[in-house]
mmCIF file as gemmi writes it, N, C-alpha and C atoms, coordinates in Angstrom:
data_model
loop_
_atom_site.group_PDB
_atom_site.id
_atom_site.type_symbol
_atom_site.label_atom_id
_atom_site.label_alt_id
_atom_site.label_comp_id
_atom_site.label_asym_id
_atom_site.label_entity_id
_atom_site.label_seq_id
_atom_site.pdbx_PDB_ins_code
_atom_site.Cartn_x
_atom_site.Cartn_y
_atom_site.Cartn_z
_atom_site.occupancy
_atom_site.B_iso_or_equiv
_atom_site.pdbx_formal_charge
_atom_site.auth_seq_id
_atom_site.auth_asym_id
_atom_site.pdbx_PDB_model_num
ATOM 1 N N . UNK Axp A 1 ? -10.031 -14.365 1.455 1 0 ? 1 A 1
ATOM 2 C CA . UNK Axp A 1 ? -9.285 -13.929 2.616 1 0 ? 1 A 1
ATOM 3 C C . UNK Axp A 1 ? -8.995 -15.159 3.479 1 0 ? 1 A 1
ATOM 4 N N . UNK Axp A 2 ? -7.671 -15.246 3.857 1 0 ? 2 A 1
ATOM 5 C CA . UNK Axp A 2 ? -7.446 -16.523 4.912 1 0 ? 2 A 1
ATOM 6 C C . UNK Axp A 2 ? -7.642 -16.121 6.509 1 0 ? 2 A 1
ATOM 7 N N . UNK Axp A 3 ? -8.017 -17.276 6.84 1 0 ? 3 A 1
ATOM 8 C CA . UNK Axp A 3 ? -8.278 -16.569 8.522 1 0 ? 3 A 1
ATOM 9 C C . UNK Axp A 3 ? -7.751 -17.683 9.071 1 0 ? 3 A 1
ATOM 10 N N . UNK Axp A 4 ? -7.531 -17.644 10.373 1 0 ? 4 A 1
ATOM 11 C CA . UNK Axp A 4 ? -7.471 -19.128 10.913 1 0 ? 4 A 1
ATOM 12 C C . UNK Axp A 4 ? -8.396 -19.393 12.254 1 0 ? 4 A 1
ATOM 13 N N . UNK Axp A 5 ? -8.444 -20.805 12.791 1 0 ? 5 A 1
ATOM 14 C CA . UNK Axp A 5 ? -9.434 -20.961 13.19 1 0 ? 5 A 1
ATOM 15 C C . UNK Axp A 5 ? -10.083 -19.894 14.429 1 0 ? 5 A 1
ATOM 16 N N . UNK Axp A 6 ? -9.193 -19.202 14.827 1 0 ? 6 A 1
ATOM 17 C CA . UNK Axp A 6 ? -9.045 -17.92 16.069 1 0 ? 6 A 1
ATOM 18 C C . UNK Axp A 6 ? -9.951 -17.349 15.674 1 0 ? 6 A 1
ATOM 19 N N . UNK Axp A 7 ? -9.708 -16.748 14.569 1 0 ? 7 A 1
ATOM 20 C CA . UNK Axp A 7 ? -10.689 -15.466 14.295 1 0 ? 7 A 1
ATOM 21 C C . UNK Axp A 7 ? -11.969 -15.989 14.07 1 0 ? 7 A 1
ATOM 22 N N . UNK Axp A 8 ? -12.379 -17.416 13.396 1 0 ? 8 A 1
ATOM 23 C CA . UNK Axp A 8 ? -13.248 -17.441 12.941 1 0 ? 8 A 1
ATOM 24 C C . UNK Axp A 8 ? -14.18 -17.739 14.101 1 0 ? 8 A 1
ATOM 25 N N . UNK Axp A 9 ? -13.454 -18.236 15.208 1 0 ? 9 A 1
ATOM 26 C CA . UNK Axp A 9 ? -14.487 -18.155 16.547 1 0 ? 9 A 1
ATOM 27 C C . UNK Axp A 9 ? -14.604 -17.076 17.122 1 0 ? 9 A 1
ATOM 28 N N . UNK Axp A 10 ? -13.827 -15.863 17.23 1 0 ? 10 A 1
ATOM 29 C CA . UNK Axp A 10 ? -13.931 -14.976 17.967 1 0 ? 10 A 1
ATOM 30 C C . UNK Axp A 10 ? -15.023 -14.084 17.263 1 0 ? 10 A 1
ATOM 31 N N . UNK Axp A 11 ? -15.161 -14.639 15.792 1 0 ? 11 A 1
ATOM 32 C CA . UNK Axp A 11 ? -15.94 -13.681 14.742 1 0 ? 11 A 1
ATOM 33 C C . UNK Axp A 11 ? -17.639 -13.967 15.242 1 0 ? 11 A 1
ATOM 34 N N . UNK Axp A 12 ? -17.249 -15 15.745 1 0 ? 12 A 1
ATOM 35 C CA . UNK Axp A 12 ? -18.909 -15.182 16.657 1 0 ? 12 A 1
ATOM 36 C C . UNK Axp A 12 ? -19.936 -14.111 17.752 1 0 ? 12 A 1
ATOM 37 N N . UNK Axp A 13 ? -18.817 -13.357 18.573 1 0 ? 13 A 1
ATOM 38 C CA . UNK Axp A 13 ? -18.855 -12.676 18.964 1 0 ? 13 A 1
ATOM 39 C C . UNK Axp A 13 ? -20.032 -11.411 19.088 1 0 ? 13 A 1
ATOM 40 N N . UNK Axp A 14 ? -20.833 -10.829 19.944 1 0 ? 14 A 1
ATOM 41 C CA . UNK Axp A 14 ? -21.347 -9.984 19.088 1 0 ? 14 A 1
ATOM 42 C C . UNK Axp A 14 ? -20.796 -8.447 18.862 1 0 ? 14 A 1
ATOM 43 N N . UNK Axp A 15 ? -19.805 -8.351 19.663 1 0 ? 15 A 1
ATOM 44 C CA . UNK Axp A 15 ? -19.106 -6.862 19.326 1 0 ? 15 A 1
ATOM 45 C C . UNK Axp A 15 ? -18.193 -7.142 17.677 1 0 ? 15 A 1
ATOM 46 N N . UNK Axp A 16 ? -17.722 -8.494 17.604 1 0 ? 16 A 1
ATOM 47 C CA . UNK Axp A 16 ? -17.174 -8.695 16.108 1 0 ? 16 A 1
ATOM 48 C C . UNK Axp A 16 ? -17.678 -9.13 15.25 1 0 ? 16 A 1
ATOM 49 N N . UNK Axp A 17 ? -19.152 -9.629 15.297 1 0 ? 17 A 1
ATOM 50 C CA . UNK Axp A 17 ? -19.544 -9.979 14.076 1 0 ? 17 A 1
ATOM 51 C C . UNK Axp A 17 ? -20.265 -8.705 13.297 1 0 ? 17 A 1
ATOM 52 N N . UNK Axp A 18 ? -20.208 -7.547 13.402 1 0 ? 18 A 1
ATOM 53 C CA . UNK Axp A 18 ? -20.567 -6.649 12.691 1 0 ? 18 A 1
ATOM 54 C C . UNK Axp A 18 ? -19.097 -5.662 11.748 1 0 ? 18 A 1
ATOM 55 N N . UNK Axp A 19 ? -17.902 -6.411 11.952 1 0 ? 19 A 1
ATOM 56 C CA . UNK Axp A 19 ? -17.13 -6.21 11.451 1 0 ? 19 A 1
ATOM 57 C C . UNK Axp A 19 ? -16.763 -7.053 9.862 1 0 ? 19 A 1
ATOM 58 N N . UNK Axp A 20 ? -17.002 -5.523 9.089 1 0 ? 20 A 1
ATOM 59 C CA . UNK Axp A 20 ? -17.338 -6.288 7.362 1 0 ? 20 A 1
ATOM 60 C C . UNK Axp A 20 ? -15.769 -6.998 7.02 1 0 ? 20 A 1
ATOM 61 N N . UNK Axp A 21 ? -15.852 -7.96 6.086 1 0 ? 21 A 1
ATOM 62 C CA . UNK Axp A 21 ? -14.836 -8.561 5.591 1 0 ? 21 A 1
ATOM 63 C C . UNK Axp A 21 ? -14.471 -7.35 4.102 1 0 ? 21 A 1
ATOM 64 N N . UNK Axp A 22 ? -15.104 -6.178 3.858 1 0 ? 22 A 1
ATOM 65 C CA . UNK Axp A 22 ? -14.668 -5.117 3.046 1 0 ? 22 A 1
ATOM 66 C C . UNK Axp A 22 ? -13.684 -4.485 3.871 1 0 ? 22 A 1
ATOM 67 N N . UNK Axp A 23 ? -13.473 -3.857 5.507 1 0 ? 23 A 1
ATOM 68 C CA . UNK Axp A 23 ? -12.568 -3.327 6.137 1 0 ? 23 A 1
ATOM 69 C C . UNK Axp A 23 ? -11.798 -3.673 6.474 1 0 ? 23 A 1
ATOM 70 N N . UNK Axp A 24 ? -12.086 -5.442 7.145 1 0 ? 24 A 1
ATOM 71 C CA . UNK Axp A 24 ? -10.645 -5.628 6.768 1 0 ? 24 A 1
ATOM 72 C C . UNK Axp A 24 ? -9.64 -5.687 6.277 1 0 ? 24 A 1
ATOM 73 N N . UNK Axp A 25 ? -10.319 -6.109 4.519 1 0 ? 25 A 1
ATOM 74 C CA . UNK Axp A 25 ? -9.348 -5.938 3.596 1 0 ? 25 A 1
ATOM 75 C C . UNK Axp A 25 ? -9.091 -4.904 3.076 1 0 ? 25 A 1
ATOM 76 N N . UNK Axp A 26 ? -9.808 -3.37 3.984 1 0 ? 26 A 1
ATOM 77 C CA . UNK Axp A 26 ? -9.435 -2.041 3.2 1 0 ? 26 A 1
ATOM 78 C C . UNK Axp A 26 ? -7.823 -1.683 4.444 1 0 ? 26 A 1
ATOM 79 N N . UNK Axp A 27 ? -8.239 -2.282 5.672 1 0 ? 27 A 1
ATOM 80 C CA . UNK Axp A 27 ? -6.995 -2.336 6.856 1 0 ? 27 A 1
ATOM 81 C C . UNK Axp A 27 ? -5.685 -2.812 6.179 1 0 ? 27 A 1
ATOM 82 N N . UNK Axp A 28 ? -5.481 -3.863 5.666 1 0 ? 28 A 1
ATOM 83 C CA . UNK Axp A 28 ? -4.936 -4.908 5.124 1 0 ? 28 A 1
ATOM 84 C C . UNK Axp A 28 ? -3.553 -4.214 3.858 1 0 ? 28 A 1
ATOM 85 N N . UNK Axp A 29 ? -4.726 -3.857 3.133 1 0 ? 29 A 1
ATOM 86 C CA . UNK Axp A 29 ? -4.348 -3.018 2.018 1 0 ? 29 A 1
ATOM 87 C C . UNK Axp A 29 ? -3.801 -1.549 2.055 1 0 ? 29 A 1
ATOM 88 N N . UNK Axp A 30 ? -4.62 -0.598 2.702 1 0 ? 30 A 1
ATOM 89 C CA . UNK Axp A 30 ? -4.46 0.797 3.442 1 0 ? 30 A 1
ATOM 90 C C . UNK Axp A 30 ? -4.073 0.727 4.675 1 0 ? 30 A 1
ATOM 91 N N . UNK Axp A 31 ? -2.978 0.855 5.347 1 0 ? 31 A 1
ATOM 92 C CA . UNK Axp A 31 ? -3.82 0.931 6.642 1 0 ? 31 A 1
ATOM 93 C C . UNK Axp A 31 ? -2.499 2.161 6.858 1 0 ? 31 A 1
ATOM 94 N N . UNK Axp A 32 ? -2.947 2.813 7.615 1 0 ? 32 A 1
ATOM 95 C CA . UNK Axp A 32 ? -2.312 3.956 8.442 1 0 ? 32 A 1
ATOM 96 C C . UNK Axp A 32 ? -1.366 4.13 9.136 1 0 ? 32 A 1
ATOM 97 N N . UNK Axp A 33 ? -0.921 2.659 9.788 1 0 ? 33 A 1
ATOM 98 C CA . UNK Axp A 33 ? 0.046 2.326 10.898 1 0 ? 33 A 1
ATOM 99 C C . UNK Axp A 33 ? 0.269 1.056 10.92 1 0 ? 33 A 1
ATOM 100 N N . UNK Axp A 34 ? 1.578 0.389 10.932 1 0 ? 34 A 1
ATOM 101 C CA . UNK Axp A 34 ? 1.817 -0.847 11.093 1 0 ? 34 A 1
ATOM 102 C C . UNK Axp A 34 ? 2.492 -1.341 12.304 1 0 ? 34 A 1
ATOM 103 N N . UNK Axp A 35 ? 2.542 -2.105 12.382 1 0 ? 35 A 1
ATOM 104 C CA . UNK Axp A 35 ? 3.445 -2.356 14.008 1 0 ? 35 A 1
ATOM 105 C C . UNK Axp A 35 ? 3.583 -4.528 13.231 1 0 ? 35 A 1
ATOM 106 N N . UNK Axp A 36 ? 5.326 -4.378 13.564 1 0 ? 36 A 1
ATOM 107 C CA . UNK Axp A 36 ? 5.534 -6.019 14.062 1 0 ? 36 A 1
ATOM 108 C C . UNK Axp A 36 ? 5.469 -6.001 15.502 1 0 ? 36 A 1
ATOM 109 N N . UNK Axp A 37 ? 4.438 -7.509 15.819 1 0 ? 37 A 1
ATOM 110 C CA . UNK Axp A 37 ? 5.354 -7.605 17.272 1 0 ? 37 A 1
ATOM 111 C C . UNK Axp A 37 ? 6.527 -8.616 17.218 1 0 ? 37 A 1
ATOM 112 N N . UNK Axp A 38 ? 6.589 -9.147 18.464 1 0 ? 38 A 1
ATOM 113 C CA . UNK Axp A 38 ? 7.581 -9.893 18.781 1 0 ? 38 A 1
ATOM 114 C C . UNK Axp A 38 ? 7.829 -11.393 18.404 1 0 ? 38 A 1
ATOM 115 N N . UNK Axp A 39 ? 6.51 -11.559 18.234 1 0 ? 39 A 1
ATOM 116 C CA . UNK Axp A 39 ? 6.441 -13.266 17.453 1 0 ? 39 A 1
ATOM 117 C C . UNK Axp A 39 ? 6.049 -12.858 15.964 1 0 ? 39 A 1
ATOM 118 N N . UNK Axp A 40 ? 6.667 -12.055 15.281 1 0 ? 40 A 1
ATOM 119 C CA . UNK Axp A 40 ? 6.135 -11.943 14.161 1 0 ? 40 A 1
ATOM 120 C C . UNK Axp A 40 ? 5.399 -11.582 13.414 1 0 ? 40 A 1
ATOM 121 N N . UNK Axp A 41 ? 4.108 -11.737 14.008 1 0 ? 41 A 1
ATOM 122 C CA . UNK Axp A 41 ? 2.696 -10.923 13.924 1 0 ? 41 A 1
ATOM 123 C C . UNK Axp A 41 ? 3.015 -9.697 13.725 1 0 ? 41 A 1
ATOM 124 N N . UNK Axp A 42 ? 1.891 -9.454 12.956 1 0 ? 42 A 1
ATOM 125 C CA . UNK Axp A 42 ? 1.746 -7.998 11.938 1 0 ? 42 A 1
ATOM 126 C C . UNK Axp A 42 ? 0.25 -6.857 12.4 1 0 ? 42 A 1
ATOM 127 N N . UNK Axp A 43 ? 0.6 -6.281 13.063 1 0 ? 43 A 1
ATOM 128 C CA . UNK Axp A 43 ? -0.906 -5.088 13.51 1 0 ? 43 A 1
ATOM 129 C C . UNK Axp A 43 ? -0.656 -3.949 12.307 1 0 ? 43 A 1
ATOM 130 N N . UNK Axp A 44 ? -1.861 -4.093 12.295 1 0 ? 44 A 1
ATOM 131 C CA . UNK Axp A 44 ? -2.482 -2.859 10.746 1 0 ? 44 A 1
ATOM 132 C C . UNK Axp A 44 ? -3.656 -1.815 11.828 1 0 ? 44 A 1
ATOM 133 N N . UNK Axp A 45 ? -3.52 -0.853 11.365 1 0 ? 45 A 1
ATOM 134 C CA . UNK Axp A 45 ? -4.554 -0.097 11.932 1 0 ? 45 A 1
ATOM 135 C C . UNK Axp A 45 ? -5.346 1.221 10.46 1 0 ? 45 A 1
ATOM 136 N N . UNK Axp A 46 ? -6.675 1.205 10.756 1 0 ? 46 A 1
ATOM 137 C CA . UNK Axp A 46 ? -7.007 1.81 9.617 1 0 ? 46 A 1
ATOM 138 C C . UNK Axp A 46 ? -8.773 2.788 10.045 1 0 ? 46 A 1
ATOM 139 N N . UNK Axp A 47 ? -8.931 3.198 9.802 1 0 ? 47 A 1
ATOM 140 C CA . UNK Axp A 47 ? -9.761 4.292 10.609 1 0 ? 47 A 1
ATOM 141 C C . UNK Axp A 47 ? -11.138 3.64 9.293 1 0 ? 47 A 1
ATOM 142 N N . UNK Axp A 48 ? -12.233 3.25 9.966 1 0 ? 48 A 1
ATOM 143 C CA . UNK Axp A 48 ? -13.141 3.004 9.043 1 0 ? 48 A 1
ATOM 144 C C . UNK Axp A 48 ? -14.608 4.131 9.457 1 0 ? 48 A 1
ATOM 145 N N . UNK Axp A 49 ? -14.426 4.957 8.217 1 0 ? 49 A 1
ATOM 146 C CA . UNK Axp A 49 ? -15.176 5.936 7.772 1 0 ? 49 A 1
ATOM 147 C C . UNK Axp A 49 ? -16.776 6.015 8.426 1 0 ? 49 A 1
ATOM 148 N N . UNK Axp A 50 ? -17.284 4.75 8.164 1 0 ? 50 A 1
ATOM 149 C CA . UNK Axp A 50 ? -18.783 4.225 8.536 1 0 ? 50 A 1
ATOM 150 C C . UNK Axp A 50 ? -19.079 4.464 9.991 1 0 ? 50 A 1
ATOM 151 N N . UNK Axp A 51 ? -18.056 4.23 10.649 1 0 ? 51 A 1
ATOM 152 C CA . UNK Axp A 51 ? -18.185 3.431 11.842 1 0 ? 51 A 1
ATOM 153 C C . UNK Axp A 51 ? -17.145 4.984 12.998 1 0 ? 51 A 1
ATOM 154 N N . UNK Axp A 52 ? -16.637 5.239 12.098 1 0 ? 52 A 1
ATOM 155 C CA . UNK Axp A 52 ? -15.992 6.543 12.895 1 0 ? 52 A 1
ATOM 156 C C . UNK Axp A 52 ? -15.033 6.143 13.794 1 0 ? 52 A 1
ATOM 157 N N . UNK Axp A 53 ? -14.41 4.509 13.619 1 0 ? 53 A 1
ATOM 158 C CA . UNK Axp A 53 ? -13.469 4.042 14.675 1 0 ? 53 A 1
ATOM 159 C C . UNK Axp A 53 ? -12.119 3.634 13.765 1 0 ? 53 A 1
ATOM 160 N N . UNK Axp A 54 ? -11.398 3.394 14.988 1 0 ? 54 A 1
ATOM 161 C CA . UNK Axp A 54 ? -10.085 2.333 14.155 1 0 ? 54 A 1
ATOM 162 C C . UNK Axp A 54 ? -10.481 1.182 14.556 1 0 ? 54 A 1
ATOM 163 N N . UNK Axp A 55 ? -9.887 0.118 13.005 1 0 ? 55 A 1
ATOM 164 C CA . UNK Axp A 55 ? -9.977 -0.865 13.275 1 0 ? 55 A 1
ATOM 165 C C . UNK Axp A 55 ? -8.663 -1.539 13.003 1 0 ? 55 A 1
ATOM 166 N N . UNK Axp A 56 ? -8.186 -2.462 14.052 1 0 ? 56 A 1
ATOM 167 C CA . UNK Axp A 56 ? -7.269 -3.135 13.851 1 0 ? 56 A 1
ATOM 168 C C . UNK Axp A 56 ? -7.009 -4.549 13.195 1 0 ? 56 A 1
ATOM 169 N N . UNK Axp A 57 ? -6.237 -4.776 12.959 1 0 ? 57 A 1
ATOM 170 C CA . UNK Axp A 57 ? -6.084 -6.345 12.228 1 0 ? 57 A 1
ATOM 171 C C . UNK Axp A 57 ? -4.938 -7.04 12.232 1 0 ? 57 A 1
ATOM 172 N N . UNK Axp A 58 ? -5.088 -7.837 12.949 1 0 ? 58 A 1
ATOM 173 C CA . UNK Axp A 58 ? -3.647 -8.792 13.386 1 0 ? 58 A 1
ATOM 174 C C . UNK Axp A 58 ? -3.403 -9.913 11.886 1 0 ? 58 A 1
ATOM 175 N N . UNK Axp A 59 ? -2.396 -9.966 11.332 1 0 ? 59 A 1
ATOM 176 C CA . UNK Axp A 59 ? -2.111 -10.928 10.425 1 0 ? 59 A 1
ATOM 177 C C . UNK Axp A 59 ? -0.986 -11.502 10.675 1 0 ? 59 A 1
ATOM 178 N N . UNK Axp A 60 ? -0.741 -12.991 10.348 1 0 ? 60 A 1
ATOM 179 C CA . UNK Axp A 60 ? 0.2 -14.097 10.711 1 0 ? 60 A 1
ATOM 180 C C . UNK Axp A 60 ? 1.725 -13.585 9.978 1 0 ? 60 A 1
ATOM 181 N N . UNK Axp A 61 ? 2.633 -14.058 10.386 1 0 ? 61 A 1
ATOM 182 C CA . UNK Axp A 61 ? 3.83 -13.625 10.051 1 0 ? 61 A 1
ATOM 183 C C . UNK Axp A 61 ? 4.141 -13.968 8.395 1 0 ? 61 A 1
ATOM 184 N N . UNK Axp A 62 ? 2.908 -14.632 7.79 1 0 ? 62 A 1
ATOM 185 C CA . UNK Axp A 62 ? 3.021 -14.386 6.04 1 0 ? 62 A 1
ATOM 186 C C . UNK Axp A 62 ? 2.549 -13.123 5.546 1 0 ? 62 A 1
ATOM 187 N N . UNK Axp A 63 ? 1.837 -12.523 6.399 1 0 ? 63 A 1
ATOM 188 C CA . UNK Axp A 63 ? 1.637 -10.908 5.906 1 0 ? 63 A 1
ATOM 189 C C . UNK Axp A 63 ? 0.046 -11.349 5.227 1 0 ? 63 A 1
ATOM 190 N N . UNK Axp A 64 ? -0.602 -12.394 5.177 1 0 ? 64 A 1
ATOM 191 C CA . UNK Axp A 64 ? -2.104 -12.608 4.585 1 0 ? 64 A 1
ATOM 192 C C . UNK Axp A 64 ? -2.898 -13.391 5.197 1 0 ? 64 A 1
ATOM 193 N N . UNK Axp A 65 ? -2.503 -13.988 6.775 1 0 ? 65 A 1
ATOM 194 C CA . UNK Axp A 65 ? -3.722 -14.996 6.973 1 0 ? 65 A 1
ATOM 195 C C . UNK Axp A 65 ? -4.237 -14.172 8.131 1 0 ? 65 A 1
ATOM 196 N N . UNK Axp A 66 ? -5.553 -13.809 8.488 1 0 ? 66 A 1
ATOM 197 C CA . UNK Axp A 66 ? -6.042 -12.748 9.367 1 0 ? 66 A 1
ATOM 198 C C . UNK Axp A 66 ? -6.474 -13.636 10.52 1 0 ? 66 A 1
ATOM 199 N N . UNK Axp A 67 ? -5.738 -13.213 12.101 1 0 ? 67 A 1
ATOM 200 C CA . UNK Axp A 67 ? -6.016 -13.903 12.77 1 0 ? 67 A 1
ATOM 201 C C . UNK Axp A 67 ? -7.165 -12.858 13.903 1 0 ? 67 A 1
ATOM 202 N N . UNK Axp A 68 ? -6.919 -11.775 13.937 1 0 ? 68 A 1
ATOM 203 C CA . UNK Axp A 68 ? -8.014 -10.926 14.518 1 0 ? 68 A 1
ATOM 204 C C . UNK Axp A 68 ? -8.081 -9.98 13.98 1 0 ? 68 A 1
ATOM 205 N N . UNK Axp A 69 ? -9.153 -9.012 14.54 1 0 ? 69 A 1
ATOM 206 C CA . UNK Axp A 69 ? -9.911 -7.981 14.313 1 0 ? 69 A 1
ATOM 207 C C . UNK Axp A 69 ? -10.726 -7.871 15.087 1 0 ? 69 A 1
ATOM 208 N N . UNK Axp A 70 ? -10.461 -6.264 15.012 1 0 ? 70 A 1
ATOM 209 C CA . UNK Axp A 70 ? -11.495 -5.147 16.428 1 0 ? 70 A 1
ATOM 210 C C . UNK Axp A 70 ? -11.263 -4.369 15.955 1 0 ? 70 A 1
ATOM 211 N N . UNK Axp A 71 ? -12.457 -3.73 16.987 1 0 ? 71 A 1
ATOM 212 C CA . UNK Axp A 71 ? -12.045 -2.225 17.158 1 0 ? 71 A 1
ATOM 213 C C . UNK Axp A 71 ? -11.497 -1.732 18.159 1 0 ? 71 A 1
ATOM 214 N N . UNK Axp A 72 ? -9.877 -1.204 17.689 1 0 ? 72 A 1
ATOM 215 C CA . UNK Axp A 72 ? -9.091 -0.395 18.954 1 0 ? 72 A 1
ATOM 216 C C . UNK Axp A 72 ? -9.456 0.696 19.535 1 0 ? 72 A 1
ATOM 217 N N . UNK Axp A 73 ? -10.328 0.765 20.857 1 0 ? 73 A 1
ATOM 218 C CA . UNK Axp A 73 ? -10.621 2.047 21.393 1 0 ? 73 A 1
ATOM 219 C C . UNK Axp A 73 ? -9.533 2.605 22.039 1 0 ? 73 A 1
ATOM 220 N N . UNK Axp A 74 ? -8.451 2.302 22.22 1 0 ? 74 A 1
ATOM 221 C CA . UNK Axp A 74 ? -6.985 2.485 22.837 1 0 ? 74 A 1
ATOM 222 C C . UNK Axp A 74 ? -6.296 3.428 21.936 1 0 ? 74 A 1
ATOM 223 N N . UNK Axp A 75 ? -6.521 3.31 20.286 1 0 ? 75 A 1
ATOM 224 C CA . UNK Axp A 75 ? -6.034 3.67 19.276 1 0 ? 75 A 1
ATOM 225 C C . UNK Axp A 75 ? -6.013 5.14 19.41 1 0 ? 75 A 1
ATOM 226 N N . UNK Axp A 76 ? -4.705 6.055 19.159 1 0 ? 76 A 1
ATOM 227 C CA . UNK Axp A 76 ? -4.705 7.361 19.066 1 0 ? 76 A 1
ATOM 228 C C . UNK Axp A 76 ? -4.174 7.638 17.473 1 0 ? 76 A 1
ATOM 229 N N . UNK Axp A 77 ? -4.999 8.386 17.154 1 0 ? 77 A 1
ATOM 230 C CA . UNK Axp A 77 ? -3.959 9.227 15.757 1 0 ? 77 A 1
ATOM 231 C C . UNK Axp A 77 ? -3.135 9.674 16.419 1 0 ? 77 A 1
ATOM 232 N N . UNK Axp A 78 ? -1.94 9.792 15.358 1 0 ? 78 A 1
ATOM 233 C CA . UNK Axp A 78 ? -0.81 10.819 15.031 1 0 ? 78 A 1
ATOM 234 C C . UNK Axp A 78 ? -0.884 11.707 14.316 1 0 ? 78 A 1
């Protein structure tokens, strides 16, 4: 998985370091909802089972280098 240096500091974190590198790439792959924004960037959203939340995942405008991840408590189903 590519990340860049963003995530890998924010992954320090302790609300994000319990976020598996399996969900992201189940976000990545599955995810439920997509959104471009405005610079390109790519939001994935994907509901992880374990954890009973959504999790989001920002990826770079190649569609594979992961620059964040959380969990969206903002996040509503449709």
């Amino acid at each position: 998985m590519k990340t860049t240096q963003y995530f890998e500091y924010t992954r320090t974190r302790p609300d994000r370091a319990r976020i598996k590198d399996d969900w992201i790439k189940l976000v990545i792959e599955q995810p439920e909802k997509v959104e471009m924004q405005s610079d390109g960037r790519i939001r994935k959203w994907a509901k992880i089972s374990e954890v009973g939340k959504f999790l989001r995942v920002i990826l770079l405008e190649d569609g594979q280098t992961v620059h964040n991840a959380f969990f969206d408590r903002s996040y509503k189903e449709e």
